[in-house]
ZADO-1210 file (C-alpha; in nm, 4 decimals, padded with zeros to 6 digits):
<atoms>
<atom x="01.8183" y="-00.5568" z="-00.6571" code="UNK" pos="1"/>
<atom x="01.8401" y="-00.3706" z="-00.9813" code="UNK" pos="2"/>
<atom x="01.5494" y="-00.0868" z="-01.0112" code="UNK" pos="3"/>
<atom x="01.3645" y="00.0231" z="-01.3441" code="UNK" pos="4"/>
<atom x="01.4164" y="00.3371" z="-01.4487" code="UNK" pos="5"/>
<atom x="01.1125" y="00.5335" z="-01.5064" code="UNK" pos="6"/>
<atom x="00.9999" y="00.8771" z="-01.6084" code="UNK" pos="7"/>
<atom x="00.8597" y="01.0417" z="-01.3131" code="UNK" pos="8"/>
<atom x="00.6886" y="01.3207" z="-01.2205" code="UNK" pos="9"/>
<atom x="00.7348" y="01.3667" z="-00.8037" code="UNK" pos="10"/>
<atom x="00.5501" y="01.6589" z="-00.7146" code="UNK" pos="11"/>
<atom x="00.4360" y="01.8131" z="-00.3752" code="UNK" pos="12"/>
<atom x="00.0475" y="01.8273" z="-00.4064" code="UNK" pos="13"/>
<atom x="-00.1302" y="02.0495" z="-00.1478" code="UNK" pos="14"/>
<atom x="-00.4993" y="01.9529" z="-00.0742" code="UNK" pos="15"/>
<atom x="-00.7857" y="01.9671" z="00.0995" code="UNK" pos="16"/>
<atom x="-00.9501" y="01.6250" z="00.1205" code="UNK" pos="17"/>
<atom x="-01.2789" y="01.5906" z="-00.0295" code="UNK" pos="18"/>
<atom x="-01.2128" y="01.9147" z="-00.2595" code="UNK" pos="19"/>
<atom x="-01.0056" y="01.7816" z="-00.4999" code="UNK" pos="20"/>
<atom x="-01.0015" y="01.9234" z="-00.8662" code="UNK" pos="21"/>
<atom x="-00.9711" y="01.7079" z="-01.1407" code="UNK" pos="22"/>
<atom x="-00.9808" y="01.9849" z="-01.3972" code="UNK" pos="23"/>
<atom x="-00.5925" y="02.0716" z="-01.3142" code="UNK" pos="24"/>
<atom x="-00.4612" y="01.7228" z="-01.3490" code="UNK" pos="25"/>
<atom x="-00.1456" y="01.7087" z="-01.4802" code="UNK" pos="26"/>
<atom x="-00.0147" y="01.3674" z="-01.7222" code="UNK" pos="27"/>
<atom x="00.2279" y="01.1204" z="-01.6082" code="UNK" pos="28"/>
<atom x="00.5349" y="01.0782" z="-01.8418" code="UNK" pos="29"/>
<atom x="00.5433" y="00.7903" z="-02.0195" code="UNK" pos="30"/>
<atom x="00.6938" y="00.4802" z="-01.8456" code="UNK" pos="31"/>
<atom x="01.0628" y="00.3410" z="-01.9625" code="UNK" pos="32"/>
<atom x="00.9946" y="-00.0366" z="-02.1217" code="UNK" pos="33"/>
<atom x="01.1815" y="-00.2585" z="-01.9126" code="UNK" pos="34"/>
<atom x="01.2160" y="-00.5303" z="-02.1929" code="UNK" pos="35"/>
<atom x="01.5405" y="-00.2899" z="-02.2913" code="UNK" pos="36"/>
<atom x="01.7330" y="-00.4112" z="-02.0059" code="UNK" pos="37"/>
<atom x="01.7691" y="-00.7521" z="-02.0089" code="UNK" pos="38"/>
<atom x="01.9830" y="-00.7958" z="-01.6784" code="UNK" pos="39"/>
<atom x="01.6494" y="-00.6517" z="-01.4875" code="UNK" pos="40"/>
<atom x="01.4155" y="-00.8507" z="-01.6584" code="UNK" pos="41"/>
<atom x="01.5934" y="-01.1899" z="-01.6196" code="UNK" pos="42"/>
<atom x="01.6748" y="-01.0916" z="-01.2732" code="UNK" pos="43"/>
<atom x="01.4647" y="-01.3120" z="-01.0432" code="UNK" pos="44"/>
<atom x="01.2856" y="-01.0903" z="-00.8274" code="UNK" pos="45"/>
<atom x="01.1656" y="-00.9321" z="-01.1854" code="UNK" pos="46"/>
<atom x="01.0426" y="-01.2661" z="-01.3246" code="UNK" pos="47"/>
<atom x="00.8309" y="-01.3842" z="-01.0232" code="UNK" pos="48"/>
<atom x="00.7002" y="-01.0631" z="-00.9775" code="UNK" pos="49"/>
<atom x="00.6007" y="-01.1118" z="-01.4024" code="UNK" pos="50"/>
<atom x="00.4591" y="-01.4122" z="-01.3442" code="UNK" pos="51"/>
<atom x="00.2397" y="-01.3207" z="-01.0314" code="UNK" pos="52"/>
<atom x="00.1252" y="-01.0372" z="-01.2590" code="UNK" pos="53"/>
<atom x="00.0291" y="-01.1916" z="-01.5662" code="UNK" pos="54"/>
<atom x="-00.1731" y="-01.4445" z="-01.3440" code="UNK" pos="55"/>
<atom x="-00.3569" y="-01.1465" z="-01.2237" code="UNK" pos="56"/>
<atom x="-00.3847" y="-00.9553" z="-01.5281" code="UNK" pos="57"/>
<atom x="-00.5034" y="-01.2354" z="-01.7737" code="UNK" pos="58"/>
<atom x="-00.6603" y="-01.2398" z="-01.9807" code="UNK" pos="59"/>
<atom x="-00.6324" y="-00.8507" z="-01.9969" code="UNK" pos="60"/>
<atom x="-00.2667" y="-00.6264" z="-02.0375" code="UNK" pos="61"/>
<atom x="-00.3317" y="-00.4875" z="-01.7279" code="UNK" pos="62"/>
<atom x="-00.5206" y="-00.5120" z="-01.3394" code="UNK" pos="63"/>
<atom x="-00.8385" y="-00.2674" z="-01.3764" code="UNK" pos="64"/>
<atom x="-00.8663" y="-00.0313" z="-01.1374" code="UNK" pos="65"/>
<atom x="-01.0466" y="-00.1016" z="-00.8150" code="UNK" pos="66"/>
<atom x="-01.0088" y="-00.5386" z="-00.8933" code="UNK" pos="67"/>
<atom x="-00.8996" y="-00.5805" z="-00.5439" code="UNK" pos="68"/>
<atom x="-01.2324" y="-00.4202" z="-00.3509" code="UNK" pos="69"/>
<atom x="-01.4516" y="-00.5698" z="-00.6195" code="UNK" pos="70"/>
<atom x="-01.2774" y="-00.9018" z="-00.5108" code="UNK" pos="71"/>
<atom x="-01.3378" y="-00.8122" z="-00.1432" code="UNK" pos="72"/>
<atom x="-01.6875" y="-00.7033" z="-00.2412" code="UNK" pos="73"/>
<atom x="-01.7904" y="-01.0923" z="-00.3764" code="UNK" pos="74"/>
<atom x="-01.6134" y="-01.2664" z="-00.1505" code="UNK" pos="75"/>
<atom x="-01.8717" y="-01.0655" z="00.1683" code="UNK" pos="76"/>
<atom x="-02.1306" y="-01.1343" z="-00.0694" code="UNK" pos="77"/>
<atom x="-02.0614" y="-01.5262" z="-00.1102" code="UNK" pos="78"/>
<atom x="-02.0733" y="-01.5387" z="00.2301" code="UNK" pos="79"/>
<atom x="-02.3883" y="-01.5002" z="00.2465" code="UNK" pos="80"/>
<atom x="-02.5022" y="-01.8170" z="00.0416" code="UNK" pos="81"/>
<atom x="-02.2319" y="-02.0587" z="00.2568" code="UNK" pos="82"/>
<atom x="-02.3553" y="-02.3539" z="00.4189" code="UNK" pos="83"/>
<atom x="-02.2518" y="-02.3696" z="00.7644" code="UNK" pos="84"/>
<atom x="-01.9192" y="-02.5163" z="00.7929" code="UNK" pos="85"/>
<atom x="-01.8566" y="-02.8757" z="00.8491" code="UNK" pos="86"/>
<atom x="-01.7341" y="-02.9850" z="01.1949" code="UNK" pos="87"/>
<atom x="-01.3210" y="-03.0296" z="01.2311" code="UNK" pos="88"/>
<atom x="-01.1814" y="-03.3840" z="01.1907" code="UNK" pos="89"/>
<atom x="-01.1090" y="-03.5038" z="01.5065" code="UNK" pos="90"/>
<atom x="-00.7765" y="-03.4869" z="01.6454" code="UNK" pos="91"/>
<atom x="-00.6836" y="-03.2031" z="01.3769" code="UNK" pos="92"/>
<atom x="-00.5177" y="-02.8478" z="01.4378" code="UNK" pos="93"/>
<atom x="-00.4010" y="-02.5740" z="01.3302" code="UNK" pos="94"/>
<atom x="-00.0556" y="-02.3992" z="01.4059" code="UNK" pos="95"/>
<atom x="00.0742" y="-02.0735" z="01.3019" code="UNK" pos="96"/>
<atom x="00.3833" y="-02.0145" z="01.0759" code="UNK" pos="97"/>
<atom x="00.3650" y="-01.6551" z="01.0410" code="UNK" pos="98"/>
<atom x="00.4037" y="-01.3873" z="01.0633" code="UNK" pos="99"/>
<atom x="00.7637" y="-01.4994" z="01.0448" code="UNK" pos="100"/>
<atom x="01.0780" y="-01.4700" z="00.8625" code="UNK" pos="101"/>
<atom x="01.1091" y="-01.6705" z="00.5284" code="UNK" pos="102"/>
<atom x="01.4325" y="-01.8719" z="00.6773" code="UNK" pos="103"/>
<atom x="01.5534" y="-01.9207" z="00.3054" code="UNK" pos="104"/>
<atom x="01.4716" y="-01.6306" z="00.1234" code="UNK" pos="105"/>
<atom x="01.6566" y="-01.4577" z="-00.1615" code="UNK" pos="106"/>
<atom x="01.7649" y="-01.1718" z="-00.2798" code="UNK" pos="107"/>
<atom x="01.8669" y="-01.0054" z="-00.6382" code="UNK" pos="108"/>
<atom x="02.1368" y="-01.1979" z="-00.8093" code="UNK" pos="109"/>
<atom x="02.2828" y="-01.4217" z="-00.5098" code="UNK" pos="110"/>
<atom x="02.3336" y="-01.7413" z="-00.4380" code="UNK" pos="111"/>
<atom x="02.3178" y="-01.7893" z="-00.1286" code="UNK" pos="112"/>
<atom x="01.9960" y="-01.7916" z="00.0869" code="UNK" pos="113"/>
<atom x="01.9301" y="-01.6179" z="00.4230" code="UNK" pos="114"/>
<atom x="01.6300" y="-01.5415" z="00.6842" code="UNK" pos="115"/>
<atom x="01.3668" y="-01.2625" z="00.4516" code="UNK" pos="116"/>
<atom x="01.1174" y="-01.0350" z="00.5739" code="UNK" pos="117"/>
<atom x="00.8575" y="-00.8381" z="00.3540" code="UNK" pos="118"/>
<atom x="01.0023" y="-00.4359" z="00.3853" code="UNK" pos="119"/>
<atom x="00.8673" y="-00.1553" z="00.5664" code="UNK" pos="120"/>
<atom x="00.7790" y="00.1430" z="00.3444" code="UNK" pos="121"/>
<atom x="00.6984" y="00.4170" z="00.6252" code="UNK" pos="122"/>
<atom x="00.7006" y="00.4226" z="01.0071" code="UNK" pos="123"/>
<atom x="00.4375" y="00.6619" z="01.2101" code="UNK" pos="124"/>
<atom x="00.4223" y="00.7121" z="01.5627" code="UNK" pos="125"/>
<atom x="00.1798" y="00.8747" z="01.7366" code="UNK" pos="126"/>
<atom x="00.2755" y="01.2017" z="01.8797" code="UNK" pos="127"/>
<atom x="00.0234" y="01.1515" z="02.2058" code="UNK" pos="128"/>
<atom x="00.1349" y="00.7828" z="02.2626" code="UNK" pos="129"/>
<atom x="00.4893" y="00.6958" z="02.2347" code="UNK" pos="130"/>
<atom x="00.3817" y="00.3425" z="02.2503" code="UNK" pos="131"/>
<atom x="00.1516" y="00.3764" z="01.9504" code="UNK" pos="132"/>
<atom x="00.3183" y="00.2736" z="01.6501" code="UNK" pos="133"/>
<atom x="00.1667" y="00.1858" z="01.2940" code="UNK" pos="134"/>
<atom x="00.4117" y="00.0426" z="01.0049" code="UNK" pos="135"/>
<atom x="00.3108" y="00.0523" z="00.6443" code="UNK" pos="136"/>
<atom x="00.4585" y="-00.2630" z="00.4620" code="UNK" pos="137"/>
<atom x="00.5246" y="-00.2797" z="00.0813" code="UNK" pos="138"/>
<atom x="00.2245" y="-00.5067" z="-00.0021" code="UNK" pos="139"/>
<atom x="00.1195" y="-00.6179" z="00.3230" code="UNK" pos="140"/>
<atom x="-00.1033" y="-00.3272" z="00.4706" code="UNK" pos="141"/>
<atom x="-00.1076" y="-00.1047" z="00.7927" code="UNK" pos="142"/>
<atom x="00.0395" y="-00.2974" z="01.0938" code="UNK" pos="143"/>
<atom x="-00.0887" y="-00.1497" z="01.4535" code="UNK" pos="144"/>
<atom x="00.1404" y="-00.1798" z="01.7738" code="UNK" pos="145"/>
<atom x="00.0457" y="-00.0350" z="02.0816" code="UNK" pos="146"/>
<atom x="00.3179" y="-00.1782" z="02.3319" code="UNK" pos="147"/>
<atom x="00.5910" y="-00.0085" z="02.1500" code="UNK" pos="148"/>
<atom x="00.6411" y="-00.3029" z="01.8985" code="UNK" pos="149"/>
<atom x="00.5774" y="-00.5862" z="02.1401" code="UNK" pos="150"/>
<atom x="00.2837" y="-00.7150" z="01.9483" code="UNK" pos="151"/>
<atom x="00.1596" y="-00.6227" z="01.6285" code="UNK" pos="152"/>
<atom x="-00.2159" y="-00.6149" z="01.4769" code="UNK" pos="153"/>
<atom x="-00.3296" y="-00.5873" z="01.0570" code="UNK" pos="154"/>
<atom x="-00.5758" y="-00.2898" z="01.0300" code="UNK" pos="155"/>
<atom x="-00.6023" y="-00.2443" z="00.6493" code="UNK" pos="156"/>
<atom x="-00.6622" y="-00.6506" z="00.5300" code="UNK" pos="157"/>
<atom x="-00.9697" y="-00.5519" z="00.3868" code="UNK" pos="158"/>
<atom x="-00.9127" y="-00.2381" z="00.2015" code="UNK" pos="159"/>
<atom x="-00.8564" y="-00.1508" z="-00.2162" code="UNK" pos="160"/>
<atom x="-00.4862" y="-00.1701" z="-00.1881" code="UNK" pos="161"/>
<atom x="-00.2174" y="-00.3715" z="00.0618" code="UNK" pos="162"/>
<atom x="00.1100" y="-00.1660" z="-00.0851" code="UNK" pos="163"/>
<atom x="00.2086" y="00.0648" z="00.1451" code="UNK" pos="164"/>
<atom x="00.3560" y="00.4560" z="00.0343" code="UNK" pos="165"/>
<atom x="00.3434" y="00.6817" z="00.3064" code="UNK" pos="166"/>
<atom x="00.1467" y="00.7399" z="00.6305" code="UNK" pos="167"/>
<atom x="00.1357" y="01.0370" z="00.8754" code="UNK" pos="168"/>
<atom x="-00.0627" y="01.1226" z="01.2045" code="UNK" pos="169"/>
<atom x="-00.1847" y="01.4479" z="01.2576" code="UNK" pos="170"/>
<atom x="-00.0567" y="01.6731" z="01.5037" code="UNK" pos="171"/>
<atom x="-00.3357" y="01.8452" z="01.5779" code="UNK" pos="172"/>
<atom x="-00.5454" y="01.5399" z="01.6324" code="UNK" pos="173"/>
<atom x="-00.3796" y="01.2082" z="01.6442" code="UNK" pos="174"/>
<atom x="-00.6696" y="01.0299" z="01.6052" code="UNK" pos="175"/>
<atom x="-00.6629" y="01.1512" z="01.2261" code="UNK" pos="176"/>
<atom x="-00.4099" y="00.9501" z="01.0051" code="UNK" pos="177"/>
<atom x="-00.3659" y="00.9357" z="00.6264" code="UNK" pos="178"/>
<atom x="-00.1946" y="00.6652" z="00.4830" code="UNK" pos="179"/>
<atom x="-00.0896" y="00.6993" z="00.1035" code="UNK" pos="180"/>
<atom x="-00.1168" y="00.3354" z="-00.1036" code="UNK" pos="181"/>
<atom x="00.1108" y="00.2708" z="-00.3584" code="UNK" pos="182"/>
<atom x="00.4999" y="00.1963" z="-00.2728" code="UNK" pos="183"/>
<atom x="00.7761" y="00.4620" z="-00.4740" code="UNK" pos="184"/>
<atom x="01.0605" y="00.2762" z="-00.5054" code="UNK" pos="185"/>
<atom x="00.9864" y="00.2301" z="-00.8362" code="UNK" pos="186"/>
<atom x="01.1239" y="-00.1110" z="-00.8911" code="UNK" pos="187"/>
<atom x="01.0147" y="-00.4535" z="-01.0488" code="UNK" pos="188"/>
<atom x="00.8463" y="-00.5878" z="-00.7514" code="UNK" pos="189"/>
<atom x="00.6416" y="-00.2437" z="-00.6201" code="UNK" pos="190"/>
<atom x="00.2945" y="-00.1962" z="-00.6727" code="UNK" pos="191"/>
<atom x="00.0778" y="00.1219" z="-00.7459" code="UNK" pos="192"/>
<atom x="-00.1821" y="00.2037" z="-00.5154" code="UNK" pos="193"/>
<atom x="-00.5826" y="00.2674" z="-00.4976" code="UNK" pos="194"/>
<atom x="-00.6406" y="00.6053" z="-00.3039" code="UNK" pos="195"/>
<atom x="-00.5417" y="00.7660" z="-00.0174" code="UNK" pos="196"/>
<atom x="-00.6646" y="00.6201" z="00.3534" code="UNK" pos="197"/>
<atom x="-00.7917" y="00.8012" z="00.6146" code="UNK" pos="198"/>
<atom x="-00.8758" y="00.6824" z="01.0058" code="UNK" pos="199"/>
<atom x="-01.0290" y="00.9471" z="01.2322" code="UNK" pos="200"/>
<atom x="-01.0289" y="00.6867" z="01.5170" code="UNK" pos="201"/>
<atom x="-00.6644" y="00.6650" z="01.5492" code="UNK" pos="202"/>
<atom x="-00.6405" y="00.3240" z="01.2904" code="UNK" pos="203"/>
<atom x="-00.9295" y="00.1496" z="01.3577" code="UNK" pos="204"/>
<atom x="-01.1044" y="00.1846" z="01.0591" code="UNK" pos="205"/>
<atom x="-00.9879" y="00.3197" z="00.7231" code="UNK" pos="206"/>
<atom x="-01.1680" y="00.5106" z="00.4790" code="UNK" pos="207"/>
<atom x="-01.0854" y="00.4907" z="00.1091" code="UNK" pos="208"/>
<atom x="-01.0594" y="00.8675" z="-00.0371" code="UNK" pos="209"/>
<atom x="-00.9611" y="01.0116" z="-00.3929" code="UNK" pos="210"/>
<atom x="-00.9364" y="00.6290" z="-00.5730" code="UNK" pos="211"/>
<atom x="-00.9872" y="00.7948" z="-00.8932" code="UNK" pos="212"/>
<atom x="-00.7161" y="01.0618" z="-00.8527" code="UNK" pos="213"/>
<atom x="-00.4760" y="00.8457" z="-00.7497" code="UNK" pos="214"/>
<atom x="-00.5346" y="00.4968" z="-00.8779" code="UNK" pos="215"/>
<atom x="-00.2302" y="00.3022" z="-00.9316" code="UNK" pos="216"/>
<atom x="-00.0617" y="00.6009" z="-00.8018" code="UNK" pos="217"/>
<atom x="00.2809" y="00.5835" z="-00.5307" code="UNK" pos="218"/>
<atom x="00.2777" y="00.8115" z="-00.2464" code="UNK" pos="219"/>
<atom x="00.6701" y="00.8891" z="-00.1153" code="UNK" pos="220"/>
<atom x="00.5555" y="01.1423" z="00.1491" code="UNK" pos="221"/>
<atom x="00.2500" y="01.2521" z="00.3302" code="UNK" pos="222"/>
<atom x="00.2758" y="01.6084" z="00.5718" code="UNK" pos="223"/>
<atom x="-00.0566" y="01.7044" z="00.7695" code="UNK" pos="224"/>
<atom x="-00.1035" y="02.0792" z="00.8497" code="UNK" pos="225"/>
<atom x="00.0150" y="02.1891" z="01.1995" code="UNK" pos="226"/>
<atom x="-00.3285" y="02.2939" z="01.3113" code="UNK" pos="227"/>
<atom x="-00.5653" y="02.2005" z="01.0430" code="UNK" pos="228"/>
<atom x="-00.6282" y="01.7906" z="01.0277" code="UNK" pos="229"/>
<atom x="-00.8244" y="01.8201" z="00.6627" code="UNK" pos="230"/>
<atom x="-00.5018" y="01.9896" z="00.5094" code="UNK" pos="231"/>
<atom x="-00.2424" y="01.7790" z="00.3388" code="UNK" pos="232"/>
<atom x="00.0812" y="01.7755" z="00.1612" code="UNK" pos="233"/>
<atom x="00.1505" y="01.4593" z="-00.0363" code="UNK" pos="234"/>
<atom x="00.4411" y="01.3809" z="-00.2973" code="UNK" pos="235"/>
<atom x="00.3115" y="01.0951" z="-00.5515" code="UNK" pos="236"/>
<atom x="00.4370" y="00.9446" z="-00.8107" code="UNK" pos="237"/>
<atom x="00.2068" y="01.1716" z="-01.0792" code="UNK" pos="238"/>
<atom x="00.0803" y="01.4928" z="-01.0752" code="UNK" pos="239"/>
<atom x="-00.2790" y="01.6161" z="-00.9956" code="UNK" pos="240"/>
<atom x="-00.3644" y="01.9502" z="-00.8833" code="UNK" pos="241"/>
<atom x="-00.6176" y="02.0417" z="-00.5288" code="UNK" pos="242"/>
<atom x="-00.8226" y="02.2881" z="-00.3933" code="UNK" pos="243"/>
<atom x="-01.0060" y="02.4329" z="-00.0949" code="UNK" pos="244"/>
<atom x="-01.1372" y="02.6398" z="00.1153" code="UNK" pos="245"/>
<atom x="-00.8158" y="02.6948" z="00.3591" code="UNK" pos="246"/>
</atoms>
């Protein structure tokens, strides 16, 4: 698949979560148009990913910041005016298709079809439990296995952002993981992300921290300090500056 070129700034960004400084934000460069290379933007991964966006977008330019977990928000809150659900017509079931391979899926340019998963961004394994392995996908969350991939469980369904960066367990304390949203590859069909995540029960539950810093932002990389769980290195797509007391 053909990627768009952009105008990055990748830095390393040291910081100590919950003491971030906004004051030493740096810009991001402006972004390359894509509309100037027309072999990318009649590709067809590049067109379906155009027309999921502008479905999303409409009738603004753009997704505001923080749409999906106001989404999230109404949908818990329209729950609570449901009537109770009507009983199943008789005879009637369900099966599952999925998660599965799509058995014709496509790729780029080609012609010809073949069996299509959604990609992995970033593996982490637990450095207690060999067996404990979480998988960040490109826009389909945190993935849990604890049989060494046997079976897999979703742990992030109802957080800000499914796109997947970066995600690291920390050595000190595995229980503490951060997972960076946002995917850097940088190409037609990646999204930007809505924070960085943080479980101190080993991936049960996610916090949400720094939206604002890095809204729409692409984590590549996420190192934990040796000893000290509340210190981390990230590299992003965009620069921002941190702070702390260590």
């Amino acid at each position: 698949m053909e990627t768009l070129t952009r105008l990055w700034i990748i830095p390393f960004v040291a910081l100590t979560l919950g003491l971030l400084a906004g004051d030493g934000a740096a810009q991001p460069q402006p972004l390359v148009d894509p509309w100037q290379f027309p072999d990318l933007t009649n590709s067809k991964p590049f067109q379906r990913w155009w027309w999921a966006f502008q479905q999303r977008a409409y009738p603004l330019e753009d997704v505001p910041e923080g749409a999906r977990l106001q989404a999230l928000q109404q949908i818990e809150q329209s729950k609570v005016t449901l009537p109770a659900p009507s009983q199943p017509v008789p005879g009637s079931a369900w099966i599952t298709i999925g998660p599965a391979p799509i058995l014709g899926g496509q790729i780029g340019k080609t012609t010809t079809t073949r069996a299509m998963s959604g990609r992995i961004a970033d593996i982490a394994v637990d450095p207690s439990d060999p067996n404990h392995w979480l998988i960040g996908a490109a826009q389909g969350g945190i993935w849990e296995t604890r049989d060494a991939g046997a079976t897999w469980t979703p742990k992030t369904d109802d957080q800000a952002s499914l796109a997947m960066g970066a995600m690291a367990f920390a050595p000190s304390n595995s229980s503490t993981i951060y997972a960076g949203t946002g995917e850097a590859v940088f190409s037609g069909d990646a999204y930007g992300g809505a924070g960085l995540l943080k479980s101190t029960d080993g991936g049960t539950t996610w916090q949400l921290l720094a939206a604002a810093t890095f809204a729409k932002t692409a984590f590549s990389d996420i190192k934990v300090h040796p000893t000290n769980p509340s210190i981390v290195l990230a590299a992003t797509s965009r620069g921002t500056a941190g702070r702390g007391s260590s």
